[in-house]
ChimeraX commands (.cxc) that place a marker at each C-alpha (Angstrom):
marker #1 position -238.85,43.22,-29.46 radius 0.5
marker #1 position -236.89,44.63,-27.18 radius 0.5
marker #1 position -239.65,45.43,-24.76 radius 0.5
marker #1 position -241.29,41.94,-25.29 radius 0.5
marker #1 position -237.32,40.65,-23.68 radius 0.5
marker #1 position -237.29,43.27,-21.01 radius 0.5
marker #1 position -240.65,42.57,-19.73 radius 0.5
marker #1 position -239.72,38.73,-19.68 radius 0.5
marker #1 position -236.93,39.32,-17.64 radius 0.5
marker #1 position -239.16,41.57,-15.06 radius 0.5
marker #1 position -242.04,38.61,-14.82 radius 0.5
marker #1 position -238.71,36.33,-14.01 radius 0.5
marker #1 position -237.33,38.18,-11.51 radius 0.5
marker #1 position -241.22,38.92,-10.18 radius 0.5
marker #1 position -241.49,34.97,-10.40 radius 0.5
marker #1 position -238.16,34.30,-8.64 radius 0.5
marker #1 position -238.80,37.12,-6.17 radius 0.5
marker #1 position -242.23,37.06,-5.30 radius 0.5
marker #1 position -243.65,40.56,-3.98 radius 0.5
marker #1 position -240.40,42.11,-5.02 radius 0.5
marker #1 position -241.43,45.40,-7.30 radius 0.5
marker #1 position -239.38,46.64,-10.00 radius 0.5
marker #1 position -236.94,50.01,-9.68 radius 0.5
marker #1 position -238.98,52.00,-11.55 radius 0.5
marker #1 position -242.28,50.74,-9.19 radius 0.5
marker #1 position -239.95,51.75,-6.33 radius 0.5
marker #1 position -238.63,54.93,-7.71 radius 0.5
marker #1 position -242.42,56.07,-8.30 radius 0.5
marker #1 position -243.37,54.74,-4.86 radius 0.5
marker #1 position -240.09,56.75,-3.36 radius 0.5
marker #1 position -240.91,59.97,-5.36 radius 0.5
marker #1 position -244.39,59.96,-3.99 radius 0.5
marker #1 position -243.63,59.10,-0.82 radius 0.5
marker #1 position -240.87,62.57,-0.89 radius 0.5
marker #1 position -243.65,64.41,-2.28 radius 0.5
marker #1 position -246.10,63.78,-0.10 radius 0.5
marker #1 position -244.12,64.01,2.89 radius 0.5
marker #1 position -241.86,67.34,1.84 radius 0.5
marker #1 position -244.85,69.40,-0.14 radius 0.5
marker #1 position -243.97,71.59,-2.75 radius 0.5
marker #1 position -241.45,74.37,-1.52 radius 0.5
marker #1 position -239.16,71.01,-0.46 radius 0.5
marker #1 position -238.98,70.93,-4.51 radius 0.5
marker #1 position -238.68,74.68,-5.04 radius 0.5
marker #1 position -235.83,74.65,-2.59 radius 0.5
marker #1 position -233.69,71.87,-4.12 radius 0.5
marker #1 position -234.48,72.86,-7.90 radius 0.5
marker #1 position -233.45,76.63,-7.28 radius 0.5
marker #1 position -229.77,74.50,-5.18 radius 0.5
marker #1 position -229.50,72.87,-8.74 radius 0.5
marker #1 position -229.92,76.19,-11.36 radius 0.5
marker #1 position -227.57,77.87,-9.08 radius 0.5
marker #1 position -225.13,74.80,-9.36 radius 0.5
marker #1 position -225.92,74.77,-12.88 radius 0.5
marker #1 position -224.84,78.38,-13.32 radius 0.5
marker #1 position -221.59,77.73,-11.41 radius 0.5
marker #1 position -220.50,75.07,-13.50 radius 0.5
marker #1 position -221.32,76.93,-16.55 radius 0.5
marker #1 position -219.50,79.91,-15.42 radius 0.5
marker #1 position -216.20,78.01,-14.47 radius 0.5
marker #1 position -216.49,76.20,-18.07 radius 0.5
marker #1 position -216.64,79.37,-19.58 radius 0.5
marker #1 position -213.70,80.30,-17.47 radius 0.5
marker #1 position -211.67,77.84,-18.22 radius 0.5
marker #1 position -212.52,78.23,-22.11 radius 0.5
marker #1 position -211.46,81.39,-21.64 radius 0.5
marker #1 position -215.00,83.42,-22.53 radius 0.5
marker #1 position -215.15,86.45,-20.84 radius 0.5
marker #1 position -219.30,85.52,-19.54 radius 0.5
marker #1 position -220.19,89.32,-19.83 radius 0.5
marker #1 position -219.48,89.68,-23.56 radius 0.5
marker #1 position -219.34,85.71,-24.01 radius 0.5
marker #1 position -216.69,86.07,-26.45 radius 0.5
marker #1 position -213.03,84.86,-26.02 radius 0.5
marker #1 position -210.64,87.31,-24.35 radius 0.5
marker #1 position -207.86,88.19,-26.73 radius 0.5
marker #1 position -204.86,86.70,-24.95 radius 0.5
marker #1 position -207.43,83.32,-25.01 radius 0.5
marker #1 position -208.08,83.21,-28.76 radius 0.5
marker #1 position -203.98,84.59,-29.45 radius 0.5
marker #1 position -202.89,81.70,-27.77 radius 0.5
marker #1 position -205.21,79.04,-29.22 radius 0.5
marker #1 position -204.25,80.24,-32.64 radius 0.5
marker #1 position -200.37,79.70,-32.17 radius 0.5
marker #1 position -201.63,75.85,-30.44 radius 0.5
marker #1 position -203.41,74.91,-33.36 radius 0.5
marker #1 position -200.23,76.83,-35.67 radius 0.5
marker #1 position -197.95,74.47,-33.39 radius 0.5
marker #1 position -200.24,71.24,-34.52 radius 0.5
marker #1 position -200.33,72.63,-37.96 radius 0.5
marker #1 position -196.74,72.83,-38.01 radius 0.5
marker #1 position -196.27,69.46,-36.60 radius 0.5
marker #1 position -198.15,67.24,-38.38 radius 0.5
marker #1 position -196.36,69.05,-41.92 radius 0.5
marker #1 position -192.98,67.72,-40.64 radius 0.5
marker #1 position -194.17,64.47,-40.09 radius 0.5
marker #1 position -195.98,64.03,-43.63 radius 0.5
marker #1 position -192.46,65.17,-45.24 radius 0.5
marker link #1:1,2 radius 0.2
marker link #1:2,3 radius 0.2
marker link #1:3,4 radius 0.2
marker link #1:4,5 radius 0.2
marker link #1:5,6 radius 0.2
marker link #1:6,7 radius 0.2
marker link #1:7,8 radius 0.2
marker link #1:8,9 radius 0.2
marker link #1:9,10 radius 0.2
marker link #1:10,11 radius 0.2
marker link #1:11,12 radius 0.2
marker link #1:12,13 radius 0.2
marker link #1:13,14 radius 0.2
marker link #1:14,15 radius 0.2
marker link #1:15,16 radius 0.2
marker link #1:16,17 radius 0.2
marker link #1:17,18 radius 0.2
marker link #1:18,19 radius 0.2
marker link #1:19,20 radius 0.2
marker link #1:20,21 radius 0.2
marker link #1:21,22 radius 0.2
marker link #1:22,23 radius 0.2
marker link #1:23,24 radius 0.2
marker link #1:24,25 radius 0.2
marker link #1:25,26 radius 0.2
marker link #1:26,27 radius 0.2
marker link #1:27,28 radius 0.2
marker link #1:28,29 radius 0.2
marker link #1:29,30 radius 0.2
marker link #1:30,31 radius 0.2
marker link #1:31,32 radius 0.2
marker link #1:32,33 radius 0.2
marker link #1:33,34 radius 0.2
marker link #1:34,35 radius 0.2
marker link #1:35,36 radius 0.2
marker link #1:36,37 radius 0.2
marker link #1:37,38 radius 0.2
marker link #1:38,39 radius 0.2
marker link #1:39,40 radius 0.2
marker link #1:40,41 radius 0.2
marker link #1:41,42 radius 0.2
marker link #1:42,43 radius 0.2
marker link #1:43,44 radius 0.2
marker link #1:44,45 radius 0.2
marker link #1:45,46 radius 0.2
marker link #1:46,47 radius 0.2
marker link #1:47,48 radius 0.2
marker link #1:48,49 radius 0.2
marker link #1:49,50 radius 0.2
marker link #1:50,51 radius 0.2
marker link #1:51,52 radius 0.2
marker link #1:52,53 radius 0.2
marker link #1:53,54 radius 0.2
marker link #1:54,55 radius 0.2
marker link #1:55,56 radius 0.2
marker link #1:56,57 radius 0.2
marker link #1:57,58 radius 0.2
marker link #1:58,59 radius 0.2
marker link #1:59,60 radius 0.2
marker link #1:60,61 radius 0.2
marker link #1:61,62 radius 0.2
marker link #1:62,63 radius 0.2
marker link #1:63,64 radius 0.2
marker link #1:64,65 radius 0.2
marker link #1:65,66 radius 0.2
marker link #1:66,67 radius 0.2
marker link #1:67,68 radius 0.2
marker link #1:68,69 radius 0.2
marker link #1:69,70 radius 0.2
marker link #1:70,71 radius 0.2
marker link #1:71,72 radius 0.2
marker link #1:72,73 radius 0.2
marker link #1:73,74 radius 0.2
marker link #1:74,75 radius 0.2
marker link #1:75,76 radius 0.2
marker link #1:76,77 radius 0.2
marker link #1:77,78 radius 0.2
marker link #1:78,79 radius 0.2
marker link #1:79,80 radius 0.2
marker link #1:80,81 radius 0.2
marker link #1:81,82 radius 0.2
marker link #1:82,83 radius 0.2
marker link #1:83,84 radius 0.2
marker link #1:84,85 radius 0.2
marker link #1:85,86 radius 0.2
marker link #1:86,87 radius 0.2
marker link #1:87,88 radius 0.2
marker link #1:88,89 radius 0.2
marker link #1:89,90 radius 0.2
marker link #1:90,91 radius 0.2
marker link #1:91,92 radius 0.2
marker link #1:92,93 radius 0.2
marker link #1:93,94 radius 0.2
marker link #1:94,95 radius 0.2
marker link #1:95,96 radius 0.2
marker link #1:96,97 radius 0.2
marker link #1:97,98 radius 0.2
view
């Protein structure tokens, strides 16, 4: 049902609009216009960009998490300290039940 509503609203807007094309017409259109245009190390070159940016991020997460990324486990000052937080919550929410 839902696809019988969305392609009603695309033959509107084709109606309303005519030789407009849809975004995913022009997306396809764009993509192989790139391709053509760029070749195939153009994509090589921008996918190995995004696994190094990919690696970053996931090495600042586990930074911030406090994981040491050579043993991936937590560092013990890390996992001291989130113990006593979650104590500190623990200890909290007991006063405020009594």
């Amino acid at each position: 049902m839902a696809e019988e509503m969305r392609g009603s609203a695309e033959e509107r807007g084709r109606r309303e609009n005519k030789g407009s094309m849809t975004v995913q017409e022009a997306g396809k259109k764009g993509g192989e216009r790139t391709a053509a245009t760029h070749g195939r190390e153009f994509y090589e070159e921008i996918g190995h960009k995004g696994g190094q940016r990919v690696r970053e991020l996931i090495e600042q997460g586990k930074k911030a998490q406090g994981i040491n990324p050579e043993t991936r486990s937590r560092s013990p000052r890390s996992a001291s300290s989130g113990t006593a937080a979650v104590s500190e919550r623990e200890a909290g929410a007991a006063e405020r039940r009594v």
